[in-house]
C-alpha positions, -999 to +999 in steps of 0.1 A: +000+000+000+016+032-015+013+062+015-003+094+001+019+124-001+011+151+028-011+180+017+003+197+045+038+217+042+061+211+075+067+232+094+036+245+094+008+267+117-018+236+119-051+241+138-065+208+166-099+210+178-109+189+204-141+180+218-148+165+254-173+168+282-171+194+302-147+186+333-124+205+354-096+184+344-100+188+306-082+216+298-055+206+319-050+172+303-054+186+266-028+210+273-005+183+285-011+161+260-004+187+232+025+203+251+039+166+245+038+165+213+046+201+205+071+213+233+069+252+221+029+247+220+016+279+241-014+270+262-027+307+262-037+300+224-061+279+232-097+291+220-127+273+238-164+272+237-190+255+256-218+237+238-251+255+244-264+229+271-224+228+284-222+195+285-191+196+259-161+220+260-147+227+223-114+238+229-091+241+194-054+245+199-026+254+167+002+240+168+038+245+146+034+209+130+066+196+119+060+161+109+030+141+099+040+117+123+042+142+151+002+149+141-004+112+137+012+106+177-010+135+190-038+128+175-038+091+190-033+102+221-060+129+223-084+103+209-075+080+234-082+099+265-112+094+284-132+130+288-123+134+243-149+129+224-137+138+189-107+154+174-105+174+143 
């Protein structure tokens, strides 16, 4: 199976959103995760929004993407966590 060629150019500004329920420990373990992947990743960034019944917490943070594989890691791990919903 032939791998597609990246649409993306690296390094590049590359937007995250994530989705979860709303908990107090969701911003703090989004941050973590993405600050693990992307070392100079500045949680001040971060852009959130509550759903209208705020039962989910939208939070969308850009990272400088360097590699698909770095993308590929993070986005494993955010989908894996337990308060993450979806990822985009």
């Amino acid at each position: 199976m032939d791998e597609q060629p990246s649409l993306i150019e690296y390094p590049s500004d590359f937007p995250i959103k994530i989705m979860g329920r709303q908990d107090p420990g969701l911003t703090h373990a989004i941050t973590t995760i993405v600050h693990r992947h992307a070392p100079d990743f500045d949680p001040v960034t971060i852009e959130m929004r509550a759903s209208k019944q705020r039962k989910y917490l939208s939070l969308t943070c850009t990272i400088r993407a360097t590699s698909r594989e770095q993308l590929d890691a993070l986005y494993r791990e955010l989908c894996d966590h337990p308060l993450v919903v979806m990822v985009l």
